[in-house]
C-alpha positions in Angstrom: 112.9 87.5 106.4 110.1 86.1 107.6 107.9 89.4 108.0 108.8 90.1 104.2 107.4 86.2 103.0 104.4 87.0 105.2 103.7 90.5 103.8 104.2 89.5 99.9 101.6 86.3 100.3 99.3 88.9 101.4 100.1 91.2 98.5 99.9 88.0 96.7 96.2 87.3 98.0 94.9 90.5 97.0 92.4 90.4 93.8 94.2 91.4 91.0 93.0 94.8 89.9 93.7 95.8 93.4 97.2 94.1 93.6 97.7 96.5 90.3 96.9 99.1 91.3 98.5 99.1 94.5 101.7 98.6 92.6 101.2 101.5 90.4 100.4 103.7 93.8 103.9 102.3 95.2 105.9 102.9 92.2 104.0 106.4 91.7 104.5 107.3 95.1 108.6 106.4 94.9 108.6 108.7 91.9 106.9 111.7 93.4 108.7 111.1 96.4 112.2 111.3 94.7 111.3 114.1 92.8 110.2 116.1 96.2 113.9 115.3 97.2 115.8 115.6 94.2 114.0 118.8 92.1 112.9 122.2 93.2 109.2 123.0 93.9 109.0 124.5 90.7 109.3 121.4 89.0 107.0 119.7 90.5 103.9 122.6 91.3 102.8 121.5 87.1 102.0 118.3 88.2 99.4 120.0 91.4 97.4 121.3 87.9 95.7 124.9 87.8 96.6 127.1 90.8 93.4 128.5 92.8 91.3 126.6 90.9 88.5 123.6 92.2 87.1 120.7 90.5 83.5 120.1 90.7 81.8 118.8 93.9 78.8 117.1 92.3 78.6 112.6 92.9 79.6 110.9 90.2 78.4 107.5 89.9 81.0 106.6 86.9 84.2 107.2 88.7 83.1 106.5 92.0 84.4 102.5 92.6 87.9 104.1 90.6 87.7 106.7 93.2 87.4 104.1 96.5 89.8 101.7 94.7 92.3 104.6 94.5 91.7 106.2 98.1 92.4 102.0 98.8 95.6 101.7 96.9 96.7 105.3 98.4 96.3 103.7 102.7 98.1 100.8 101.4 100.3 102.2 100.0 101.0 104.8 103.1 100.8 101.6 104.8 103.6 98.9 103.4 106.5 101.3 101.5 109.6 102.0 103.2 110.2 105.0 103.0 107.8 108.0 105.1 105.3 108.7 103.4 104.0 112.3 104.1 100.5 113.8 103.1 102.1 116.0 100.2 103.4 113.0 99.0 100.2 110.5 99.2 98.3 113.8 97.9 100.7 114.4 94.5 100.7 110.5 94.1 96.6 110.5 94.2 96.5 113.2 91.9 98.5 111.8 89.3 96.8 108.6 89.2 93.0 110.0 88.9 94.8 112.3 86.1 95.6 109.2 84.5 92.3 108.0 84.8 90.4 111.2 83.4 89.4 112.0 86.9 89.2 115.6 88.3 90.2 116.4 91.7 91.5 119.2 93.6 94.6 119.2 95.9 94.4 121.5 98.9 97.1 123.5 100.8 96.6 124.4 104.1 98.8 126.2 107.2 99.1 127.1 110.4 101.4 128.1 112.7 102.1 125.4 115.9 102.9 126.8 119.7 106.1 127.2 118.7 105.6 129.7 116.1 107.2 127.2 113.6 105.0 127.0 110.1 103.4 123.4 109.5 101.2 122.4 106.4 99.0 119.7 105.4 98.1 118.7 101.9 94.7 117.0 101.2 93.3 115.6 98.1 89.7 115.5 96.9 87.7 113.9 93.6 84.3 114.7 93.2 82.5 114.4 96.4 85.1 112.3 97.7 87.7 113.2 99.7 90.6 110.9 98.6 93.5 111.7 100.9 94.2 113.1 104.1 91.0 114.7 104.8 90.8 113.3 108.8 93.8 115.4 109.5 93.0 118.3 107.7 90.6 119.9 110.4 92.6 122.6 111.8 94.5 123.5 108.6 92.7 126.5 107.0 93.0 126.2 102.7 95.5 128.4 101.6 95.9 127.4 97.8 93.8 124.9 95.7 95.0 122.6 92.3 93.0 121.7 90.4 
């Protein structure tokens, strides 16, 4: 009980935009996250937008402190729920809250095959020139389908 106290007087000592946003991440996240395990990939692939398709590269100065404050909310996020939260996951959730801001981005789908010959993949999520989720780990994965 006493880990709990100590992590909501942190959540509790974040500004207030960020403490909002962090809750919409969370809740957003938990949505995506029980419609992954609940629906059939076919339900969710609208949300991933226009299939083979990329939003623009170019900086945009506008979006760009929405864009850090998101990528924020998204590690925290990753960070304090409960439940695993994997990269398609983080990715859809990122997504669906620039879309809700008017902000393009592009979700990538990568592949490869491990030394086992079993199939692994790796979703990443980019806004602008900014690359808002799982890009680190995204090295070896070549990009097999884009949303835009």
């Amino acid at each position: 009980m006493p880990n709990l106290v100590k992590k909501l007087d942190t959540f509790l000592r974040l500004p207030k935009g960020t403490r909002r946003l962090f809750a919409e991440a969370l809740i957003t996240s938990a949505m995506v996250k029980f419609c992954l395990l609940l629906f059939p990939f076919r339900y969710v692939l609208h949300w991933m937008g226009t299939a083979q398709a990329e939003s623009g590269q170019m900086p945009d100065e506008a979006s760009l402190l929405v864009r850090k404050n998101i990528k924020s909310a998204l590690q925290l996020c990753c960070k304090y729920t409960p439940w695993r939260t994997e990269c398609y996951t983080l990715a859809l959730t990122g997504k669906l809250l620039l879309k809700r801001r008017n902000i393009s981005s592009t979700l990538y789908l990568g592949f490869i095959k491990d030394g086992n010959g079993k199939r692994k993949g790796h979703a990443w999520l980019r806004a602008c020139d900014t690359y808002i989720a799982g890009y680190k780990e995204s090295v070896d994965y070549p990009v097999n389908f884009t949303f835009s």
